[in-house]
Backbone bond lengths (Angstrom), bond angles and torsions (degrees), N, CA, C in turn:
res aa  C-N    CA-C-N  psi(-1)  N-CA   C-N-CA  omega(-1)  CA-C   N-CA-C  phi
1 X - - - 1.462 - - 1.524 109.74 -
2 X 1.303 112.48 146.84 1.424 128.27 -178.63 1.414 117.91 -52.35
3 X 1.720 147.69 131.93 1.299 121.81 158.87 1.378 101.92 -98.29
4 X 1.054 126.95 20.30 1.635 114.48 -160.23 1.535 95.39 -87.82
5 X 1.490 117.32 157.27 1.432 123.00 -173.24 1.272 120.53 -90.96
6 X 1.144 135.33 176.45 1.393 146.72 167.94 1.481 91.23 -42.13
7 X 1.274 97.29 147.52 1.646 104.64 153.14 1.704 113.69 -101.25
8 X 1.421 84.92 -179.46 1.461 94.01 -166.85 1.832 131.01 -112.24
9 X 0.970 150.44 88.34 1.525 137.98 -149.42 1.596 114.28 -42.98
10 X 0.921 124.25 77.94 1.355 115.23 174.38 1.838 110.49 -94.22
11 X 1.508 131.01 102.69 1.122 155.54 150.33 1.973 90.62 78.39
12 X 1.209 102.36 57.82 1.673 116.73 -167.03 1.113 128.88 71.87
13 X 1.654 121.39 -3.00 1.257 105.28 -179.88 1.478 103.42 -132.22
14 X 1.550 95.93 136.97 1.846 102.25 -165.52 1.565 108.77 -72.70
15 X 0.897 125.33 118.88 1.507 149.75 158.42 1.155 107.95 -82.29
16 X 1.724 114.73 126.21 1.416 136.51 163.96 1.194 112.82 -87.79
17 X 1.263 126.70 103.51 1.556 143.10 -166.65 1.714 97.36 -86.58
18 X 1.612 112.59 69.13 1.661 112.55 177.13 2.030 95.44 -114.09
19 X 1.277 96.46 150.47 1.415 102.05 166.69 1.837 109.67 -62.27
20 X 1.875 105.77 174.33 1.498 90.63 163.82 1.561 113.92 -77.87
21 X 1.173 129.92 6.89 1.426 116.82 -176.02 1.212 88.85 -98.78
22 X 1.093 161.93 -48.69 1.260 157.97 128.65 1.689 119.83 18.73
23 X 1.239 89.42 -76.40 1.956 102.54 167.97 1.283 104.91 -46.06
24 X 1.815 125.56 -48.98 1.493 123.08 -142.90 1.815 84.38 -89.72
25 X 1.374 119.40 -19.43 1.526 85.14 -178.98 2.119 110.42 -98.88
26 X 1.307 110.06 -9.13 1.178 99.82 154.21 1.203 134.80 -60.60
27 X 1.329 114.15 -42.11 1.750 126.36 157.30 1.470 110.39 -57.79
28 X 0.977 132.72 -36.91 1.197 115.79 167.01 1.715 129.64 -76.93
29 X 1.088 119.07 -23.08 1.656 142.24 167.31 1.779 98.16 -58.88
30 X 1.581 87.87 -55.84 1.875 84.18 -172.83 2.126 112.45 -65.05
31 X 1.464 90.53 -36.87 1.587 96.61 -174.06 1.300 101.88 -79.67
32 X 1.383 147.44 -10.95 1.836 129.55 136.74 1.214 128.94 -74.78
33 X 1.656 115.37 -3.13 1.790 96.48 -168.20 1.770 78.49 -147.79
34 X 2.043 89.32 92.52 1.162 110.58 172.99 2.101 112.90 -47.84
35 X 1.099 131.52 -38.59 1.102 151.35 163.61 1.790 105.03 -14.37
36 X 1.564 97.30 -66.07 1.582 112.44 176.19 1.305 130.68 -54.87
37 X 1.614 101.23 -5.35 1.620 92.90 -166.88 1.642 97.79 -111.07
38 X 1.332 102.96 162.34 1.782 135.77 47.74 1.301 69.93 -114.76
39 X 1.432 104.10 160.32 1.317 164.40 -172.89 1.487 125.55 -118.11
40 X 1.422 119.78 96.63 1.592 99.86 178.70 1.459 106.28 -131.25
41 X 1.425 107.22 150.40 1.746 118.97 -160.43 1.138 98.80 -136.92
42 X 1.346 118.36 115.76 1.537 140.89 176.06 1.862 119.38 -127.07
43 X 1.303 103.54 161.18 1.227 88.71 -178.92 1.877 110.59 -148.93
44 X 1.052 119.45 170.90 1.518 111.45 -167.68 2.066 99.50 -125.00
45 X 0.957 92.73 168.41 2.214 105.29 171.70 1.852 70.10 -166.75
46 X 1.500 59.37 -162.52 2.011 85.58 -151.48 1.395 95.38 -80.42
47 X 1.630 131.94 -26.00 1.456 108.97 177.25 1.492 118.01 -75.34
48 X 1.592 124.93 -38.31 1.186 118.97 167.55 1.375 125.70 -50.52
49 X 1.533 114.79 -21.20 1.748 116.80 173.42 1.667 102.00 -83.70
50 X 1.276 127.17 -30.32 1.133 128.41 -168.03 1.712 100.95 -69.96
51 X 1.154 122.19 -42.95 1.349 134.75 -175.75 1.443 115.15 -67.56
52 X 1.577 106.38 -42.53 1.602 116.94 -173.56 1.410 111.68 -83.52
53 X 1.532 132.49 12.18 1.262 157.46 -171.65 1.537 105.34 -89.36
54 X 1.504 103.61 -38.59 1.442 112.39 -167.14 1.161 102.65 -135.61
55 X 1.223 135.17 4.70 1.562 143.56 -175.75 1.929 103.49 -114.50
56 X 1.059 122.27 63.74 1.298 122.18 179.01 2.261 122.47 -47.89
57 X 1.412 89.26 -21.75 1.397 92.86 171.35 1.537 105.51 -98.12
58 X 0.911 127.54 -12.31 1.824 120.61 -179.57 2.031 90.67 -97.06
59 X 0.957 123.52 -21.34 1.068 121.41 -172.66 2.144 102.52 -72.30
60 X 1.268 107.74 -77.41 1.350 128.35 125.70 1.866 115.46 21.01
61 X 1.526 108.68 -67.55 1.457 128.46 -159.69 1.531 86.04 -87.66
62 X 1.557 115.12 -54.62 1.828 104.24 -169.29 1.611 109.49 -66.12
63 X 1.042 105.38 -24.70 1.926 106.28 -175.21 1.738 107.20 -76.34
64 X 1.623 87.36 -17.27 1.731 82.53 -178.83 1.793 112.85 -87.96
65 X 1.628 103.33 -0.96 1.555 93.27 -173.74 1.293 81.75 -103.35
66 X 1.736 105.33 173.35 1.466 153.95 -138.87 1.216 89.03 -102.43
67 X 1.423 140.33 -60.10 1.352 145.62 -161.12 0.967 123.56 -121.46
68 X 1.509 151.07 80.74 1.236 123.54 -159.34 1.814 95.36 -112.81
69 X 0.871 119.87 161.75 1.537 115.09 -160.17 1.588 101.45 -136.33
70 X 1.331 118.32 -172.59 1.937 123.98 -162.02 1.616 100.22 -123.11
71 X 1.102 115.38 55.18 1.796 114.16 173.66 1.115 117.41 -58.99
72 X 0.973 136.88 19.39 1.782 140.06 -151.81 1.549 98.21 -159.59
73 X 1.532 111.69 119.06 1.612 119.29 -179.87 1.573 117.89 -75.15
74 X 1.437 90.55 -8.22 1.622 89.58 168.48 1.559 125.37 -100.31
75 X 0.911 79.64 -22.38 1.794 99.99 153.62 1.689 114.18 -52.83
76 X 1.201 121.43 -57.71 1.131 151.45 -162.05 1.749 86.53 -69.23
77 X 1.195 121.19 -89.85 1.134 131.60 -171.27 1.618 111.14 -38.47
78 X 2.253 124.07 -57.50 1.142 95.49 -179.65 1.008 122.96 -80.84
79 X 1.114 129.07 -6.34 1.711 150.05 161.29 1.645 103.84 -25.09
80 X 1.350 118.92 -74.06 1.572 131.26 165.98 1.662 110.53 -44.70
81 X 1.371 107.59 -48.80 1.595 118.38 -174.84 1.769 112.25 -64.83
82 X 1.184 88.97 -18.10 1.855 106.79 175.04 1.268 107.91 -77.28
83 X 1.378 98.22 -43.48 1.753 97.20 -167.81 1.656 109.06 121.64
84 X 1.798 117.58 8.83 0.879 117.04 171.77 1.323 133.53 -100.75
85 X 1.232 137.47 142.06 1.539 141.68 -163.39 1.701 114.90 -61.96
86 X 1.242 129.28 27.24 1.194 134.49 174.80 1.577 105.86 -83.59
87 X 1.712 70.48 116.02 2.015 101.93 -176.29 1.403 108.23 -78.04
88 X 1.344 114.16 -41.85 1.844 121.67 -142.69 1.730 89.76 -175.45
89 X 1.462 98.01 133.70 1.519 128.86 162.82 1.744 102.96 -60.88
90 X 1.122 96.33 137.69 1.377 113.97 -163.83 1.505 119.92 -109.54
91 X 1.578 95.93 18.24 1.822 103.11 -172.86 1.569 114.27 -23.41
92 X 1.288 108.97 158.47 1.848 114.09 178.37 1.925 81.86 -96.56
93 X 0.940 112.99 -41.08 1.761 80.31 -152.38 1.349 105.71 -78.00
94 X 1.641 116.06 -30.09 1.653 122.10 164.57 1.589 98.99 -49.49
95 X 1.280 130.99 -26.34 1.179 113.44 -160.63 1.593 117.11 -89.84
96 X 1.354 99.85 -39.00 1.917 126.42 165.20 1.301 90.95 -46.24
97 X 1.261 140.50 -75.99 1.073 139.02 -118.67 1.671 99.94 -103.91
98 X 1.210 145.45 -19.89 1.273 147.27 110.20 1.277 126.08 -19.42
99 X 1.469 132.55 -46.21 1.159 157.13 165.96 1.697 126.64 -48.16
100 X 1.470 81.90 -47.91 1.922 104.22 160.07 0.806 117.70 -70.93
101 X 1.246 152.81 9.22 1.363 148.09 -112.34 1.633 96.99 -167.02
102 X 1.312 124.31 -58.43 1.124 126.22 -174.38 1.521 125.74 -42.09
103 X 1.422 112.80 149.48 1.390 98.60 -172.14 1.740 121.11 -92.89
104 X 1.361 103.01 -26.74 1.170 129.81 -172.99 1.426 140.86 -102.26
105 X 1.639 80.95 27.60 1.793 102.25 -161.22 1.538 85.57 -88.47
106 X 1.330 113.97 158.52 1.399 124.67 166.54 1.702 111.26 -69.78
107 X 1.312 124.72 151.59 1.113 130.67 162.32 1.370 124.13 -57.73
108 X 1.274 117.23 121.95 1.904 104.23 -165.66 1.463 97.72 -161.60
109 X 1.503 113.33 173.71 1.480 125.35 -146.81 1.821 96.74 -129.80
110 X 1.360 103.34 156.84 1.684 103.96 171.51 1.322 117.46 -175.72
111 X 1.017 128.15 125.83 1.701 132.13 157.38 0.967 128.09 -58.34
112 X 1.455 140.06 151.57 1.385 133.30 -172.26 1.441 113.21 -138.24
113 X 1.657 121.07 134.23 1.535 116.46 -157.88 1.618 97.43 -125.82
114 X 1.358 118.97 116.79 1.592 90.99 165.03 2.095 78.00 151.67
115 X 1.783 86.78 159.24 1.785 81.67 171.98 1.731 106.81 82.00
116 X 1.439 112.03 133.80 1.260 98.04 -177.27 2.359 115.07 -57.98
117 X 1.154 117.82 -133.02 1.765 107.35 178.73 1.290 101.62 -89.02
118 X 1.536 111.77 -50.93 1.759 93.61 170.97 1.292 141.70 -80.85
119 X 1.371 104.67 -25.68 1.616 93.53 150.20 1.586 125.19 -46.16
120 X 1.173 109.02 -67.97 1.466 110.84 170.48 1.666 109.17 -34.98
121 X 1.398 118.30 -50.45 1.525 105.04 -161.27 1.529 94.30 -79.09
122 X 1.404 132.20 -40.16 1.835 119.36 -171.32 1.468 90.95 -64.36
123 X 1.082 129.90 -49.80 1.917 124.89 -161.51 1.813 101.47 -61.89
124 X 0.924 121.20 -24.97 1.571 129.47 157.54 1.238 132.30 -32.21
125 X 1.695 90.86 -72.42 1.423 120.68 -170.72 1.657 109.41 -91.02
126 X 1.422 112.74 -15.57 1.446 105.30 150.26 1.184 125.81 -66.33
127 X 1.520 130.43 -42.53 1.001 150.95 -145.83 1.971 101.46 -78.03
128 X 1.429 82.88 -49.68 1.569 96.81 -166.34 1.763 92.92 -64.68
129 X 1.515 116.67 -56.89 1.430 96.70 167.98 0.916 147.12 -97.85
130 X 1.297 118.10 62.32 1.269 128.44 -167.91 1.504 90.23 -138.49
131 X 1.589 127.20 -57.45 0.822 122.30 179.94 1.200 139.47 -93.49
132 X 1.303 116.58 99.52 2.023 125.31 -173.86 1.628 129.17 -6.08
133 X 1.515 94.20 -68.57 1.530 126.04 160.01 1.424 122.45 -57.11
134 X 1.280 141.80 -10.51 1.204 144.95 -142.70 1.497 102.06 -152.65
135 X 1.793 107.08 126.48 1.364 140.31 -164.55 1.604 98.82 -118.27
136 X 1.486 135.68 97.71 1.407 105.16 179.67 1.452 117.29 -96.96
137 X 1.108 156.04 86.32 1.118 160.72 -117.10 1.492 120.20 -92.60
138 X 1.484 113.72 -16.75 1.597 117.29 172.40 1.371 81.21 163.66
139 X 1.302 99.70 174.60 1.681 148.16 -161.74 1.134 130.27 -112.64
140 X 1.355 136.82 160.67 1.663 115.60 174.94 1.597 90.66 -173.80
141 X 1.596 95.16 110.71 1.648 102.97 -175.15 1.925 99.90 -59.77
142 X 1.121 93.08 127.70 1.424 112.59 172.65 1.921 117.35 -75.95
143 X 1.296 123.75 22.31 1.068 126.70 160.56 1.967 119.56 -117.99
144 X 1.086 103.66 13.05 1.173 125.32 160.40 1.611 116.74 -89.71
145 X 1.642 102.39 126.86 1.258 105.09 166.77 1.135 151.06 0.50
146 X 0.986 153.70 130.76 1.706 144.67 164.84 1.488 103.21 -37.19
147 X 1.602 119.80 -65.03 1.219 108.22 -178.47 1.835 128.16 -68.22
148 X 1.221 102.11 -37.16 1.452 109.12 164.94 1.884 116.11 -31.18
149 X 1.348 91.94 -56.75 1.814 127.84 -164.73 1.772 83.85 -59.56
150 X 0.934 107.09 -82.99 1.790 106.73 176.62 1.582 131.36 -28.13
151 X 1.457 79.55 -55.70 1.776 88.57 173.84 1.364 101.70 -70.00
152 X 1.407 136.27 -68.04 1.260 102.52 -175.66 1.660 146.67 -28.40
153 X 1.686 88.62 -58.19 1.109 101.63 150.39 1.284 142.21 -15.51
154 X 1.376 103.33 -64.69 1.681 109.75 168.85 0.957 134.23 -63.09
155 X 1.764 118.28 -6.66 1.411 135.35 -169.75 1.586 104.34 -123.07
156 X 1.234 103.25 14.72 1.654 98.74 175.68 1.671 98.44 -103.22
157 X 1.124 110.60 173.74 2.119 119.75 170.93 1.743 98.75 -59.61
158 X 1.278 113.48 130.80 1.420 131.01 156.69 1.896 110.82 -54.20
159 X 1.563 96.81 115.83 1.603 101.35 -171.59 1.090 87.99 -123.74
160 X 1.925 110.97 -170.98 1.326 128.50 -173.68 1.525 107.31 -77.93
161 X 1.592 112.51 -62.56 1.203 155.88 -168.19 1.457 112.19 -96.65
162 X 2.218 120.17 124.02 1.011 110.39 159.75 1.851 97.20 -122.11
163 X 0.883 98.85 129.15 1.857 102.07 176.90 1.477 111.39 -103.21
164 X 1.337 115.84 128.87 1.400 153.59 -137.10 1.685 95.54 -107.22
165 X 1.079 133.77 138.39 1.553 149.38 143.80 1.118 108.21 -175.94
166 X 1.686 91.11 110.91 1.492 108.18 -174.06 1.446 115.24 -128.61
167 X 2.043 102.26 -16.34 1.881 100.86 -155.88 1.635 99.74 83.62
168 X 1.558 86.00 139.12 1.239 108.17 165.70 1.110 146.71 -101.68
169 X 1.362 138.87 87.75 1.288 97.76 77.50 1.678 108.43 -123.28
170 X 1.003 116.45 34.42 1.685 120.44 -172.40 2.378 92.84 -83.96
171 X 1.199 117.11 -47.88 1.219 116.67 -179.34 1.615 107.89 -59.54
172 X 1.134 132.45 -54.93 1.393 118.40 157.82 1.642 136.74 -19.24
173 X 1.498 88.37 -60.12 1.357 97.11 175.36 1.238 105.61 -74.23
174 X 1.388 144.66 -66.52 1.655 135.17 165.05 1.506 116.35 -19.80
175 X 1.435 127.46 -53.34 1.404 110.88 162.36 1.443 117.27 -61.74
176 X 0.843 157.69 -87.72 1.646 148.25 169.92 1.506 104.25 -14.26
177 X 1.495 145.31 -66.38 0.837 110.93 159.23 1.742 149.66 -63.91
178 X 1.114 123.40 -14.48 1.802 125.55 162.75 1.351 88.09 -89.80
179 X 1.245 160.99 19.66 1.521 128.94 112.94 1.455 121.57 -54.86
180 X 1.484 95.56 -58.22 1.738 72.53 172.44 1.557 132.68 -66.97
181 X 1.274 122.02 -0.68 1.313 134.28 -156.90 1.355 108.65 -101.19
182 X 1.158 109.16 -62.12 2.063 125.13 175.64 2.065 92.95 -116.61
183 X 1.102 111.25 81.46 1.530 111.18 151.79 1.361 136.48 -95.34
184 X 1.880 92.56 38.74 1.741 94.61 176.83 1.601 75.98 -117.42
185 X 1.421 148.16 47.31 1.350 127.44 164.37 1.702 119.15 -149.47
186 X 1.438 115.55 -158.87 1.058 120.22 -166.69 1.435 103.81 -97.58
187 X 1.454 127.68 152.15 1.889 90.97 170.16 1.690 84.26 -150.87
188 X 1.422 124.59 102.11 1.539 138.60 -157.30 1.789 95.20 -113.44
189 X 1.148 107.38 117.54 1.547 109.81 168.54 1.762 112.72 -87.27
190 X 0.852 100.81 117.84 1.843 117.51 -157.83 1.673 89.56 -89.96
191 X 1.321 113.88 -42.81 1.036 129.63 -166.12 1.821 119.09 81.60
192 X 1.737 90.03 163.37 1.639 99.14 -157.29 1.820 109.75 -61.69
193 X 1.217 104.90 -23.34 1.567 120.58 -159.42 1.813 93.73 -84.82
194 X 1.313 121.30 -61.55 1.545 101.85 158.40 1.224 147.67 -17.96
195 X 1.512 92.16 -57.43 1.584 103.05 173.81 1.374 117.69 -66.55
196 X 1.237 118.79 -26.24 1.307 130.04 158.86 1.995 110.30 -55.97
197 X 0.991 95.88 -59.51 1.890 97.01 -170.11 1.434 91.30 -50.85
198 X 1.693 128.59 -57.19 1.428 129.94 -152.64 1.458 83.38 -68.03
199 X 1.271 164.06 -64.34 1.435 160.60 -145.87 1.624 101.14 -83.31
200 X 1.379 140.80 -18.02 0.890 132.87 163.29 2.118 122.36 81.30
201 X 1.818 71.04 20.30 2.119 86.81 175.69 1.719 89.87 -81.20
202 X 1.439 125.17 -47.59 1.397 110.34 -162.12 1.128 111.20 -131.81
203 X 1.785 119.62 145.57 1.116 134.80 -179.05 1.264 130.08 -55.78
204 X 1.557 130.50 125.58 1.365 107.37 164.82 1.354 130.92 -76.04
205 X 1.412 106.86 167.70 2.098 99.24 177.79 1.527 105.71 -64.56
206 X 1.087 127.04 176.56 1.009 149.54 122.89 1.846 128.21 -7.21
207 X 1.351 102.17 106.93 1.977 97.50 -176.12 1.891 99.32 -36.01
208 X 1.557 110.88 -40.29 1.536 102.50 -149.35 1.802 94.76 -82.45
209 X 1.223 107.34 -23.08 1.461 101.11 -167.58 1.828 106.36 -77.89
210 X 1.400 115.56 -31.52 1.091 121.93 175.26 1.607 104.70 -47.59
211 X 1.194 118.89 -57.81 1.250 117.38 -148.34 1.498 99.57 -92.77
212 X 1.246 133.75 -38.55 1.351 124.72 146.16 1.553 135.83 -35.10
213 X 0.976 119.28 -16.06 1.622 139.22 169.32 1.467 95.80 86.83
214 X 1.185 131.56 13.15 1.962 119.12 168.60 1.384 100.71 -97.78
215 X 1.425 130.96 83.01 1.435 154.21 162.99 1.381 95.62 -84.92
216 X 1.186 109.66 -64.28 1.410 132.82 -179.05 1.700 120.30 -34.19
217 X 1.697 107.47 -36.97 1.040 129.74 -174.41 1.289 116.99 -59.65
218 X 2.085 105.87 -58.85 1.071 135.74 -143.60 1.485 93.38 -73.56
219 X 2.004 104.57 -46.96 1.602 111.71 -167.31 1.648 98.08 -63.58
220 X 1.410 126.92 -51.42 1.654 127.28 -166.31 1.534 86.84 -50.64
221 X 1.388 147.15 -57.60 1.332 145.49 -155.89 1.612 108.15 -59.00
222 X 1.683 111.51 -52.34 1.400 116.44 168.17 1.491 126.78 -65.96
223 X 1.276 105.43 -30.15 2.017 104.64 177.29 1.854 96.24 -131.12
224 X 1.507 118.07 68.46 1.575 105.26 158.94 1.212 137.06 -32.89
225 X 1.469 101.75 -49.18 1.306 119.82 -165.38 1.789 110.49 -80.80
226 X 1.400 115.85 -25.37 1.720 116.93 177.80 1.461 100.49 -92.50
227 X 1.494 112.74 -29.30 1.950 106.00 -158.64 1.666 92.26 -100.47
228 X 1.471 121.70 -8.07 1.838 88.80 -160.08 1.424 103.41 -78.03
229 X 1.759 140.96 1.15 1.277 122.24 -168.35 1.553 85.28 -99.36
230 X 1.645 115.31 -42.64 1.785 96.11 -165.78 1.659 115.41 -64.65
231 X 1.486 111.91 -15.95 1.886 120.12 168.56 1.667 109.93 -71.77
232 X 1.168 100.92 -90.44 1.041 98.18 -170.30 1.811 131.35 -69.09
233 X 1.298 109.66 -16.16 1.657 97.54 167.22 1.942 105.07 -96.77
234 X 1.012 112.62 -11.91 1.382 134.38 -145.21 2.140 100.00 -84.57
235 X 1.521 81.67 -52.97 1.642 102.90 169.50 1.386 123.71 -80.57
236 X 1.216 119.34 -22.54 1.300 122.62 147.31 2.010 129.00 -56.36
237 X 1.242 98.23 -51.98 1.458 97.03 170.18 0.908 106.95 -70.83
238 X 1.575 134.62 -39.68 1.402 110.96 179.02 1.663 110.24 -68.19
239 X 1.222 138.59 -44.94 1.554 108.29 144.21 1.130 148.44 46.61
240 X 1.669 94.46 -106.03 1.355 125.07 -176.01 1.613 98.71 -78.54
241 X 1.065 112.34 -28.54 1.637 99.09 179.79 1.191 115.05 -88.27
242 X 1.449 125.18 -12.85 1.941 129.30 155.17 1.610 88.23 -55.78
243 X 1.271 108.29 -65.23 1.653 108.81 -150.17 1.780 106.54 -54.74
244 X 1.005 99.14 -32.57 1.917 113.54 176.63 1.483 107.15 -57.83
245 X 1.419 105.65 -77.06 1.727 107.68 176.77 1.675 113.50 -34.41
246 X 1.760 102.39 -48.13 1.857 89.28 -162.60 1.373 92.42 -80.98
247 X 1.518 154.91 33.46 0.945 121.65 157.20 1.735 105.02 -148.59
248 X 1.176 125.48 31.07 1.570 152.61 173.96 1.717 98.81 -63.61
């Protein structure tokens, strides 16, 4: 049985306010008691709420996964300001990368979707050695189709684990669909920007900025020109839509 808690309404979509040790032992509950799965783990910041505002099928896709988690420090913050129990930002790639780490994880297998083919294939082959526990079994350039993405899929080795970076809102919908597709497994959106760090195209922030919640900062500093509308006008609407909920 589950310990994970209620989730929480954050701007319509319920958020489970669990730490990452939290996540890693639900993922682990689900990855022994084949019964539980498929399994899908998603997560929201303020641009994925900003999107799912006006995106009724990505809205839709996160309510349909199992886990959806608080990757976004502003999340985190009005989350508490709501009245919700959010301890700690729940990043996916802080969370992977913790995850690798463990000592006592079972030995297990996974495909990886997202990133043009070589990204996908170096973020692999890091993965696999880096992490003890972890077999990655093939690749699947993430600029291929929905259906492409599947079919491959189906023609790669049956693993535990398929990890997701696609952008949002196309990775949403890919988890909802490989649930219905492979529902004997795990299907964890790591996200697109990970797969990037594990391939080594983009930098991570800073240990101190991570944990301070200016992630956000570091990336607007590295891509001005792609991040300054989803930061700065982007975090504002999300905002007004904290400020809306607490007083609706």
């Amino acid at each position: 049985m589950s310990d994970l808690c209620d989730p929480f309404e954050i701007d319509g979509i319920p958020c489970h306010p669990v730490t990452i040790a939290e996540m890693h032992a639900e993922i682990l509950r689900r990855r022994l008691d084949a019964s539980s799965r498929p399994f899908t783990i998603a997560d929201i910041n303020a641009h994925i709420c900003n999107l799912a505002r006006s995106d009724m099928q990505l809205r839709d896709d996160l309510r349909a996964c199992d886990l959806v988690v608080a990757d976004g420090m502003s999340v985190v913050w009005f989350g508490r300001w709501l009245g919700g129990n959010f301890r700690e930002r729940c990043n996916q790639t802080d969370a992977l990368f913790a995850w690798m780490g463990l000592a006592d994880f079972p030995r297990s297998t996974a495909l990886l979707v997202g990133g043009t083919a070589e990204q996908a294939r170096v973020a692999a082959e890091v993965l696999t050695a880096d992490c003890q526990h972890l077999d990655v079994l093939g690749s699947v350039d993430g600029y291929l189709d929905d259906a492409s993405i599947l079919e491959q899929l189906r023609l790669a080795p049956a693993t535990d684990f398929i990890f997701v970076g696609l952008g949002s809102p196309r990775s949403e919908r890919m988890l909802v669909l490989l649930a219905g597709a492979f529902p004997e497994r795990i299907h964890w959106h790591i996200g697109g920007g990970t797969i990037l760090h594990l391939a080594d195209d983009v930098e991570r922030a800073p240990a101190w900025m991570r944990r301070s919640g200016m992630q956000w900062f570091h990336r607007l500093c590295m891509e001005p020109r792609r991040m300054w509308k989803r930061y700065l006008i982007g975090n504002t609407a999300f905002t007004w839509a904290m400020v809306r909920q607490k007083f609706r």
